[in-house]
C-alpha distance (Angstrom), angle and dihedral (degrees) to the residues before:
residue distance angle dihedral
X1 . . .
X2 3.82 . .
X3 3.83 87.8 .
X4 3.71 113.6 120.1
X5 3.63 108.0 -130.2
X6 3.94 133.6 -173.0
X7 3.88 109.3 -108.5
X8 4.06 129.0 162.8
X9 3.75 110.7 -111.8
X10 4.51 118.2 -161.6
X11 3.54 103.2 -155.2
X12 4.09 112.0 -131.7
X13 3.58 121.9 -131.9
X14 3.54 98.4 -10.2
X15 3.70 129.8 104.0
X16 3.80 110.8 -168.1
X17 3.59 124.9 77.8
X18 3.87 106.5 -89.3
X19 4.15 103.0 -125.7
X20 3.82 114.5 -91.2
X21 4.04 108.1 -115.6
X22 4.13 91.1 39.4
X23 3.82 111.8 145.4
X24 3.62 115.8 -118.7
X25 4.48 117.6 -129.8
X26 3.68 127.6 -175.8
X27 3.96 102.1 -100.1
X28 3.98 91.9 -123.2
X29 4.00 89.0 46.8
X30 3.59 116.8 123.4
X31 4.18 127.2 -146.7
X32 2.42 110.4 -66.0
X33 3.76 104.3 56.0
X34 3.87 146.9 161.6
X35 3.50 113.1 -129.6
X36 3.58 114.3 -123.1
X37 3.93 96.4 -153.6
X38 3.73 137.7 -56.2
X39 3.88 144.3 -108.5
X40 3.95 116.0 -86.6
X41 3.59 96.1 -178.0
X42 4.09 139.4 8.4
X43 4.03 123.6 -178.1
X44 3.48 132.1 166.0
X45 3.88 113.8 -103.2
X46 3.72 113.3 -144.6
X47 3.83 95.1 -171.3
X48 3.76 94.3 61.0
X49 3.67 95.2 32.5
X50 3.34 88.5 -120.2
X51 4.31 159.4 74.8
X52 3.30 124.5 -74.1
X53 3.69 133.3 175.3
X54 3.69 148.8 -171.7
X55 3.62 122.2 -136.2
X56 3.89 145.4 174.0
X57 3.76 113.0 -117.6
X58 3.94 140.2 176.5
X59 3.90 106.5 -104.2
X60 4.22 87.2 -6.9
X61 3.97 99.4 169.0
X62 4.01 89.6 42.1
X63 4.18 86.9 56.1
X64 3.71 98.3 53.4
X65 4.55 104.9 154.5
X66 3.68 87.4 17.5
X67 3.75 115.8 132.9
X68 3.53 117.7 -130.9
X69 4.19 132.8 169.7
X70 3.42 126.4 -110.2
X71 4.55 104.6 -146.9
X72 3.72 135.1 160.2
X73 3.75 111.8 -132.5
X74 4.20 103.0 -136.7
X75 3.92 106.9 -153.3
């Protein structure tokens, strides 16, 4: 279950591209956090009219309609 595994993620009510390399956080996590994985690649999808992304993430095909966050780590 720890295994990071490639899922798709849609981000919700955003529309730019969310940066490739972002760490991925539990939505109800608190600072300070543990990331859960990260984004490997982001595009903009013309037939939704929107991003999309895939990402790695802890236990990814067990969390399917979970909400996680997309943040860049500054340090």
């Amino acid at each position: 279950p720890d295994r990071k595994q490639l899922v798709g993620l849609l981000p919700v009510g955003h529309f730019s591209v969310p940066d490739e390399g972002a760490q991925l956080v539990s939505d109800e996590e608190l600072m300070p956090f543990s990331p859960q994985g990260h984004i490997t690649s982001a595009y903009w999808s013309e037939a939704l009219g929107g991003p999309i992304a895939m990402g790695l993430l802890r236990n990814g095909q067990a969390r399917h309609g979970e909400v996680v966050r997309a943040t860049r780590l500054e340090g």
